[in-house]
Structures are given as C-alpha cells and as structure tokens.
C-alpha positions in Angstrom: 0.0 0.0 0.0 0.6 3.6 -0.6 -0.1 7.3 -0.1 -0.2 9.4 -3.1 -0.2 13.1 -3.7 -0.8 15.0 -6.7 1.4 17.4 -7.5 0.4 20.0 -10.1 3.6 22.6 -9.7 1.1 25.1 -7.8 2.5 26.1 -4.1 -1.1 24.8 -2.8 0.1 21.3 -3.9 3.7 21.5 -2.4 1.8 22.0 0.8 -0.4 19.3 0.6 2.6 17.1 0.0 4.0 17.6 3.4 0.3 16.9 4.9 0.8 13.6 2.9 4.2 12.8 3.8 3.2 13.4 7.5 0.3 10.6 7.1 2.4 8.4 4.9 4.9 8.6 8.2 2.1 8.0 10.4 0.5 5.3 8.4 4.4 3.7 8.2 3.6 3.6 4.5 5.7 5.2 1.2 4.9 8.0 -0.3 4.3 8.4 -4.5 4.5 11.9 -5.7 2.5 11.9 -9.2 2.4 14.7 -11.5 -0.4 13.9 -14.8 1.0 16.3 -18.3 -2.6 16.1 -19.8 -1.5 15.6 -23.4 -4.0 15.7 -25.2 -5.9 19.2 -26.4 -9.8 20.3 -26.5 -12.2 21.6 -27.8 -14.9 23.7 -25.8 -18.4 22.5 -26.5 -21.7 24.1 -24.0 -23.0 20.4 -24.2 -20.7 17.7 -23.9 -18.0 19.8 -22.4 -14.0 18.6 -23.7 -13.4 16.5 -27.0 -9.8 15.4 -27.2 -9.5 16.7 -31.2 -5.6 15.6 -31.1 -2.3 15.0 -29.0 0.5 17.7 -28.1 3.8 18.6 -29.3 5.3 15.3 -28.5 8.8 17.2 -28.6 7.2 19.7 -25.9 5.6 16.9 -23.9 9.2 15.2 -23.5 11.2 18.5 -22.7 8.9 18.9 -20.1 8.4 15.6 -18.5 12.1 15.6 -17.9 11.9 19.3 -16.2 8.8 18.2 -14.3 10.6 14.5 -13.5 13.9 16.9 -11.9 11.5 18.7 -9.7 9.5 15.4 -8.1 13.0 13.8 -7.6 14.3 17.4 -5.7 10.9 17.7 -3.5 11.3 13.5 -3.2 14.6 14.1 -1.6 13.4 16.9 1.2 10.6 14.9 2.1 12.2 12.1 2.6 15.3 13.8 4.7 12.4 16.2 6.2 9.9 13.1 7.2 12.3 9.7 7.2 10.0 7.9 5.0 10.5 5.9 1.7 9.0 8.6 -1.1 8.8 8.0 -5.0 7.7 9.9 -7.9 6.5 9.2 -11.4 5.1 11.2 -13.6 2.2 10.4 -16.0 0.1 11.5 -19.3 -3.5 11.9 -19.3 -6.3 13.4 -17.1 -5.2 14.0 -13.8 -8.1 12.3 -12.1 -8.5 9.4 -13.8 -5.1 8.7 -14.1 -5.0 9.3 -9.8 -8.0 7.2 -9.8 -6.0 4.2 -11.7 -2.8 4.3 -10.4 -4.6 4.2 -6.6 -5.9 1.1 -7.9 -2.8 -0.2 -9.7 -0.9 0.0 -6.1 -4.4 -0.1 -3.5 -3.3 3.1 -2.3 -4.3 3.9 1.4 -5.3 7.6 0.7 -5.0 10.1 -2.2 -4.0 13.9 -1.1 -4.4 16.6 -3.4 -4.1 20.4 -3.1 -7.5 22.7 -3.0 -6.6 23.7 -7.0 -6.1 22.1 -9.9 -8.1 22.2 -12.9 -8.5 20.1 -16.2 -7.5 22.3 -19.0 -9.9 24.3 -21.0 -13.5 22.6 -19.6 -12.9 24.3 -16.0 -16.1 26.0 -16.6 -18.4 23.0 -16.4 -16.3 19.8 -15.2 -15.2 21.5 -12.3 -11.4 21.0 -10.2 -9.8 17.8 -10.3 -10.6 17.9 -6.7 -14.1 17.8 -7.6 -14.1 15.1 -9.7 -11.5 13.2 -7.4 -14.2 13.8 -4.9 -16.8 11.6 -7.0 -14.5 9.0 -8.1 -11.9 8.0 -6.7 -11.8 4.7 -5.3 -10.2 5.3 -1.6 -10.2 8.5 0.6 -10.0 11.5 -0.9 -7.8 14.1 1.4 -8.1 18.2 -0.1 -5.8 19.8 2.1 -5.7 23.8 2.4 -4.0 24.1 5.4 -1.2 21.8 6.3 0.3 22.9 8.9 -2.3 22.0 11.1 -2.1 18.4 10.0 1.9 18.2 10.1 1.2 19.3 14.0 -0.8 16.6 14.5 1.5 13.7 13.6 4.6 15.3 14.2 3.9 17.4 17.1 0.6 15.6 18.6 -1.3 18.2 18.7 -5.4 17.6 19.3 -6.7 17.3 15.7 -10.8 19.0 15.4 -12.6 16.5 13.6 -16.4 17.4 12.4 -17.8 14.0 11.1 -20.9 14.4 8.8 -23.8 12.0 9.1 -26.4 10.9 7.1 -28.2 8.2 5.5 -26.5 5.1 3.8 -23.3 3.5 3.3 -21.2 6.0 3.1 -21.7 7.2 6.7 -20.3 4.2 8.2 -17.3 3.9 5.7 -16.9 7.5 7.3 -17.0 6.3 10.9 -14.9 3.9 10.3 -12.2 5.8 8.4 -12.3 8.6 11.9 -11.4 5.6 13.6 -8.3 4.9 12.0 -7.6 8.6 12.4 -7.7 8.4 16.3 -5.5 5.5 15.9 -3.0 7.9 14.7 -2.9 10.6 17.1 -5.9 12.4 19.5 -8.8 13.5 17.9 -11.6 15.6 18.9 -14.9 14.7 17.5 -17.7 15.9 16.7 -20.8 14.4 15.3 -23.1 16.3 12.6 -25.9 16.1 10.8 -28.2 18.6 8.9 -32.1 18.1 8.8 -34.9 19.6 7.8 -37.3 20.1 10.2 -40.0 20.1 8.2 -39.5 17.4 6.4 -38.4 15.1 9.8 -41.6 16.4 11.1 -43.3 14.5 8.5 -41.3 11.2 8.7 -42.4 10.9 12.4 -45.8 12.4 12.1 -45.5 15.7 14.4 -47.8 18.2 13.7 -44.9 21.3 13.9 -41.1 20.9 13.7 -40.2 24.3 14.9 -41.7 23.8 18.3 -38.7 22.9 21.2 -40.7 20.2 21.9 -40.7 19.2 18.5 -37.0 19.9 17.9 -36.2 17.5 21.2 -37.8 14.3 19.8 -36.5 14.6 16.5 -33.1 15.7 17.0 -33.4 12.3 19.8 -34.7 10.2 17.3 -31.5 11.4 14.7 -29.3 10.6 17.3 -30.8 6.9 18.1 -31.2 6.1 14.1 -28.8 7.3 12.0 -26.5 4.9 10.4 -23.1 4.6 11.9 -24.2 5.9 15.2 -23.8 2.5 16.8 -20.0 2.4 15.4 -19.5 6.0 17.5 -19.5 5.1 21.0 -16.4 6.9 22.4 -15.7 9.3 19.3 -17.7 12.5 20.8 -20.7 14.6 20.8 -23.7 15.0 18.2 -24.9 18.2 17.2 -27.9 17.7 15.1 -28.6 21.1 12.8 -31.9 22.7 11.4 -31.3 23.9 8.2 -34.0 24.4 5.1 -31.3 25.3 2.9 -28.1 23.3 1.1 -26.7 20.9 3.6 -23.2 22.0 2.6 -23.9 25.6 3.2 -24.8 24.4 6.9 -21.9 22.2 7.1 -19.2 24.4 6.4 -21.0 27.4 8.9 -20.4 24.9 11.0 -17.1 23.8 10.6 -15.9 27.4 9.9 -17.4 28.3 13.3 -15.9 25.4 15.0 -12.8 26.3 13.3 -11.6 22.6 13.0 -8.9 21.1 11.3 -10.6 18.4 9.2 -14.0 17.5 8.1 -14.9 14.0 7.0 -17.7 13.2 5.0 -19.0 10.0 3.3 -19.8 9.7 -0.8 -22.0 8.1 -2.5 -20.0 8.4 -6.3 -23.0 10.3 -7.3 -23.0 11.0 -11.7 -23.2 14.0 -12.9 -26.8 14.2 -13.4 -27.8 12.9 -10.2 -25.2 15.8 -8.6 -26.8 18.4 -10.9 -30.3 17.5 -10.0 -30.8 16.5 -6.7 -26.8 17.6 -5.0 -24.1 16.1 -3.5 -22.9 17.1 -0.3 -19.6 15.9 -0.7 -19.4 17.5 -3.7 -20.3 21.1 -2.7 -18.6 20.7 0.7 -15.3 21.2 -1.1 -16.4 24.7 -2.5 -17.7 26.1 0.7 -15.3 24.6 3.4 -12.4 26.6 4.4 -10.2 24.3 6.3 -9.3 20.1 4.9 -11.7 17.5 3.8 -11.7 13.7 3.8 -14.1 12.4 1.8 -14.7 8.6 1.9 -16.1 6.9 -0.5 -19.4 3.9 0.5 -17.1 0.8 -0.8 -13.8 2.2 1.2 -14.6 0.1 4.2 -17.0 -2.7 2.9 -15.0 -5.9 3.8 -15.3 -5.0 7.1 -17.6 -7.7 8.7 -21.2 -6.3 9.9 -22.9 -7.6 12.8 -26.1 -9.2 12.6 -29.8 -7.5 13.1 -31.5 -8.5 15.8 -35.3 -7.4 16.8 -35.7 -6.0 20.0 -38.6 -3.6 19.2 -41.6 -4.6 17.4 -44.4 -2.7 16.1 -47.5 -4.2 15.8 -50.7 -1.9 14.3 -54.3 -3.8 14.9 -57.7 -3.0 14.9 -58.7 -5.2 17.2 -60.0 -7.8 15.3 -59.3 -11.5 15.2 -56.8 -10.8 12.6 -55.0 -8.2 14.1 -54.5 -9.5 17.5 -53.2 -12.5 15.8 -49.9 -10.1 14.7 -49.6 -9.8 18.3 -49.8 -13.4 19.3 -46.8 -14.3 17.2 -44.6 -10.9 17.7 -44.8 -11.6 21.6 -43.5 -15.2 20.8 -40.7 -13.2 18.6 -39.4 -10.8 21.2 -37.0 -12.1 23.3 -36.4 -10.9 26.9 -36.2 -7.2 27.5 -37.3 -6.6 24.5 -40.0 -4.0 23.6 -43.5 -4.5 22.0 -45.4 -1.6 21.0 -49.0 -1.8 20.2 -50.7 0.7 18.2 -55.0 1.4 17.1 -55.8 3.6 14.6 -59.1 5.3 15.0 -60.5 6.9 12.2 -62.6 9.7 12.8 -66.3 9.1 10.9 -66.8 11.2 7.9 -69.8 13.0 8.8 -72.1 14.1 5.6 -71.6 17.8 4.7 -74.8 20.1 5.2 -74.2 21.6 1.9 -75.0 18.8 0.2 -78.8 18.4 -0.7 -80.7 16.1 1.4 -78.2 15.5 3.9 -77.4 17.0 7.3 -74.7 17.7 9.2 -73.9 14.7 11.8 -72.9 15.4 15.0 -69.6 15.3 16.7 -68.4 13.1 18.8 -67.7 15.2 22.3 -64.2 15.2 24.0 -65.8 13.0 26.8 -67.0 10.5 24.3 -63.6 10.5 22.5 -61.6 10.3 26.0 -63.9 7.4 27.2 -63.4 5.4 23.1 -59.5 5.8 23.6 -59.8 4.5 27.2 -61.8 1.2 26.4 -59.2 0.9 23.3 -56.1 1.3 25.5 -57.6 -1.1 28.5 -58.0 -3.4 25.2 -54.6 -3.1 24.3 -53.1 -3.7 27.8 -55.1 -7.5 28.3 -53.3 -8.1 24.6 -49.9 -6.8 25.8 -50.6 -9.0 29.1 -51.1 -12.8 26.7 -47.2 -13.4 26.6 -46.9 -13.1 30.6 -43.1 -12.4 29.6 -40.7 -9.9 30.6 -40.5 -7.8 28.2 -41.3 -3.4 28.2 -45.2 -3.3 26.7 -46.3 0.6 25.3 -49.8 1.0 23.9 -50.5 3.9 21.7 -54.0 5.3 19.9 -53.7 7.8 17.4 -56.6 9.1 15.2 -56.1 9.3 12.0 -58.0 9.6 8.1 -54.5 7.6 6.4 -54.3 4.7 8.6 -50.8 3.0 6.6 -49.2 6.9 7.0 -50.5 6.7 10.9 -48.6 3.5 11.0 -45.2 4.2 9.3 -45.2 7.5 11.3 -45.1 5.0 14.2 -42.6 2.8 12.9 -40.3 5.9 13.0 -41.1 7.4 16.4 -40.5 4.0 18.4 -38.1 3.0 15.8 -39.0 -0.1 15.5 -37.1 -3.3 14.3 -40.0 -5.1 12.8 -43.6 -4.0 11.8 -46.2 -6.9 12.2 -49.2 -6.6 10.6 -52.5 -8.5 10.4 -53.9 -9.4 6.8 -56.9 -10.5 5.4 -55.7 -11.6 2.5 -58.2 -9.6 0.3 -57.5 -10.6 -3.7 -56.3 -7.8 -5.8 -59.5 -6.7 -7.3 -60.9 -5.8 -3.8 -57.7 -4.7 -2.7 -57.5 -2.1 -5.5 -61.6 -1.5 -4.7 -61.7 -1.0 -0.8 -57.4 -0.8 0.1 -55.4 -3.0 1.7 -53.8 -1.2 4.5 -51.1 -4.5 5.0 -50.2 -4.1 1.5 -49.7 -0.3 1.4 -47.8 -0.3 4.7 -45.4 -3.3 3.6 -44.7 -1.3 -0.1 -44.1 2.7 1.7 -42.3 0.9 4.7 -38.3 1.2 5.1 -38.3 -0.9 8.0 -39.5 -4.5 7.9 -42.6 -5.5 7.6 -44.1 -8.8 8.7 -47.8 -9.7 7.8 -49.7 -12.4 9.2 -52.6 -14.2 7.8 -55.7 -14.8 9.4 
C-alpha cells in the first residue's frame, strides 16, 4: 500500500505534499508523488464539455516531463530527509483524475492527497477542479488539504486534531466512521458528530404536527441521534450536534465547521454522476467549495469488507384493529421478542366522515364530544393492555391510539417514532381486485415501509 499526492507545480500542492508525507509517516507507508502532463488538447463545447481533437507537441511533452521528472525527484529528496520515510515519484500522461484514480488502484493506495486547486484544462467551466471530480471518483479516501500545517502538527507534534464527522443516511456514513477511527489510531482526535435536517421534512417522517416547536426539535433531534447509520460504530468518538437547516446541507456544514474552526472534516460519498449531482446535489461534492479548512471524503465501498454484525429485533411494532386478525400479529410478535425486548402496540381510529350540510338532502352529523372520545380511547387502551398481558413475559409493553384519516401513514409514522425493528401486521388476504376496490392497509404499509414489515394471515 501507498499514499499518493498530486502534484500539479502550484504552491497549494507543495503544501499538501508535506500533509501527505506526514500521514504516509504515520500510516508507516511510502509516499508516490504523481504529476499527470494532460497531453491531449480540447475543444470547448456548451454540451458535452472537452473533445480530445488531437495529442501535443510530442517534442514539448518530453522536454517537459524531464523538467517536471527533476523537480519530483528534488521535492522527493526533502521529504524524505524532512519526514524519514521511503518517497517516490513518477510522472504520468492523461487526465489527472483518472489517471489518480487508476494508479490508486494499480498499487491499493491507502489515501490520495491533493491540493484545493487544480483544474482540467480548457473545460474548468463546467467539469469542475480535479478535486471535484477526485471527490466523485476515486476509489479510496479523498484528502483536499488547504491548510497543512495543522495536520503536520498533529503527527509530528501531537497536537489535538478537530474532527467534524458528517452524518447521514446510507453506506457511506459508516465507511466515514470507520475511516475517523483509524484517524484516532494515529494521534488524538476531537470529535464531533453532525448532521443537517430539515425540520419540516423530519416532522413529516415521524408524524408531528410542527417541527419548529422545542418540543418538537427534542424528539426529532433524539430520534436522529438513536437512528442514523453509523451511530452505533461511534460510541467513544464524541458529541452529536444535530442542525436545522432548510437550505443546502453544505452551506450548513461548512458554517459549522468554519465556526468550529476545526482542522478536518470528514464526509461520506456516494460516487453520485453527474446528473444525479446536478439535479438532486451532493454534499460531498459542494462541501469542497464552501469549506475553508481540509476535507476527507470517503467513499461507500472504502470500508465494505469490514464484517457487519447481525440485526437482531428487539422492538416490534405491531398496528391492529382489534379484530381477530389483528390480534393475531400480536400473538406471534410476543413469541418473537426475546427478553427485555420492547412490543409496541398501536390502534388507529378513524374519525367518521360526517355528511356535509351543503349537500342536498343530507345534514350535518354530530360530533363526537371530547368525553366520548376520552372514554373510546380508554376502552381501546384497557384493550390493548389485556393483549400486551397474553405473553406473561418480561418484556417493556407501550400501547398507543392515534386518530387518523390515512391509517398505513399513521402507521409508518409509528414505525419511525418507536423506531421499530419489525412491523407486524395482520392481513386479510383480500384478492387484488378488492384490494384495488376497498385498500389494503397491510399491503400499502409493507410497499411505503423502510423498515421491515411482517404480515400475518388470518
């Protein structure tokens, strides 16, 4: 294995180059200094961006490989005397980041580190720096270094390093997690966890009426914290900070690491293409624009032979109305659960459309009162509890009634606030005709669901 650094004769890549040479050091791994001549020439087009029309001077290209080869083997020489490490260099023809991307593959390459700038010649404009690109392709960690120094005084001097790790959904969060780890092998890191929601839309996933209520804020920002992949790989790292935003996550990201002023922020990526970055984003994408200090980005597949536990179902979900079939989801999830485990048991009651008074012939119903409502969701509940009691095991019983018009929403709103392991459902096993006809609440709730669903028949 190997660390490689890009060098692309500007000052800001010199500098990354000593941030690599102090990991390689650290990692007790060579260093490869790579400098890519891109030899061949384009042509600007508003659509499909550079056409290679035809290759360089070949004359030129060989006068200046060997002035660029006498530079790599000067800075080769200082960073090995600076650094006592084992450093090569090479120099290569093509685009730099795909010819980054393939030799990290050619010699599995523990890390590429690259300056902030650097650019692909004449389609700038639209493709972006090679930093950008890097940031979507390359096959191991991505390290975009803009200030050095404070990563030379973390190996060399071991000085605390300010890590912000960014969480979300996905693979790529736990590759993250898992690459900060092998940071704190390396010297003391100080953590902290991120991630950027929007409350409105979190609101909806765990069917609160208003996210911008404290109240509000509390259980979703708790329910962040107890959900989001990786979390169960952090124990020891540091503290979460979940933040509101309704804006670009990366705008809200790099406030935050600006404000933090911390050394290094690592996020996860998922390789997104170019479309899918134009039209729906890419945080590690924009993150490298709007971040002042270093960034890590990690790719999904960096860390994927590392073995993964299996699931096991502790919490259980189960929705019924009551009926026969319903309570029969709760038969077999208390013979699921094993001990301490929780069972939650959830009714539905739809309010009764009443008939409107304006239409003709019909008059308005009446309401049921709060007393009759308090005294329907008492007998309900006192129903729910003699289910909960069948099992007779120990286990943590909760019995919930909501009201609610879309019963399968009511339910995967549920799923989400108890985060449940497993949703059990009963079904009735209606064909498909009747199911398109009168619904099938099973079948909606086991298509919409992201969590498991379980359906039992009557």
């Amino acid at each position: 294995m190997v660390v490689i650094a890009g060098i692309d004769g500007s000052g800001r890549s010199h500098e990354a180059a000593r941030a690599a040479a102090a990991l390689a050091k650290a990692l007790r791994q060579p260093l490869q200094l790579v400098h890519v001549q891109e030899a061949l020439v384009f042509s600007i087009d508003p659509v499909t961006g550079g056409l290679p029309v035809a290759l360089a001077n070949t004359t030129v290209l060989d006068q200046e490989r060997e002035r660029v080869k006498k530079e790599l083997a000067r800075e080769a020489d200082e960073l090995s005397e600076r650094f006592g490490i084992e450093v090569g260099h090479t120099v290569r023809t093509g685009l730099p980041d795909q010819e980054l991307c393939q030799l990290a593959r050619e010699d599995e390459a523990a890390l590429i580190v690259v300056g902030a700038i650097g650019r692909r010649a004449a389609t700038m404009w639209r493709l972006g720096s090679v930093a950008d690109r890097l940031s979507q392709s390359a096959p191991v960690p991505l390290l975009v270094v803009r200030d050095a120094r404070t990563l030379v005084r973390w190996i060399e001097e071991r000085h605390p390093l300010e890590v912000v790790l960014a969480l979300g959904p996905g693979r790529p969060t736990r590759s993250a997690v898992r690459q900060v780890q092998q940071l704190a092998k390396l010297g003391e890191c100080r953590v902290t966890e991120v991630h950027v929601y929007d409350p409105e839309h979190e609101a909806r996933r765990l069917g609160l009426a208003d996210g911008e209520t404290d109240e509000s804020r509390d259980r979703i920002e708790s329910a962040l914290a107890r959900d989001l992949p990786g979390r169960d790989l952090t124990t020891g790292i540091g503290g979460f900070v979940a933040l509101p935003a309704r804006g670009p996550v990366q705008e809200a990201l790099a406030e935050f690491v600006d404000a933090q002023k911390a050394g290094l922020l690592v996020v996860g990526s998922h390789h997104k293409g170019a479309l899918h970055r134009r039209f729906r984003g890419s945080v590690s994408y924009g993150v490298l624009a709007a971040v002042e200090g270093n960034v890590l980005v990690v790719p999904a597949e960096a860390h994927e032979t590392v073995e993964r536990k299996a699931r096991s179902v502790r919490r259980v979900l189960v929705a019924t109305d009551l009926s026969a079939t319903g309570n029969a989801a709760a038969e077999l999830a208390l013979g699921i659960l094993p001990e301490g485990g929780t069972l939650v048991l959830l009714h539905v009651d739809v309010p009764p459309e009443l008939p409107s008074g304006f239409i003709m012939g019909y008059h308005p119903g009446a309401q049921p009162t709060l007393g009759e409502r308090a005294m329907k969701r008492a007998l309900v509940e006192g129903e729910l509890d003699k289910l909960a009691s069948l099992g007779n095991r120990p286990i943590e019983t909760r019995v919930e009634v909501v009201e609610a018009s879309d019963v399968p929403r009511a339910i995967l709103e549920a799923a989400e606030r108890h985060a449940a392991d497993l949703v059990c459902l009963g079904t009735h096993h209606h064909g498909r005709v009747a199911s398109t006809l009168i619904g099938s609440v099973a079948r909606t709730v086991a298509r919409r669901s992201s969590r498991p669903v379980l359906l039992v028949p009557s």
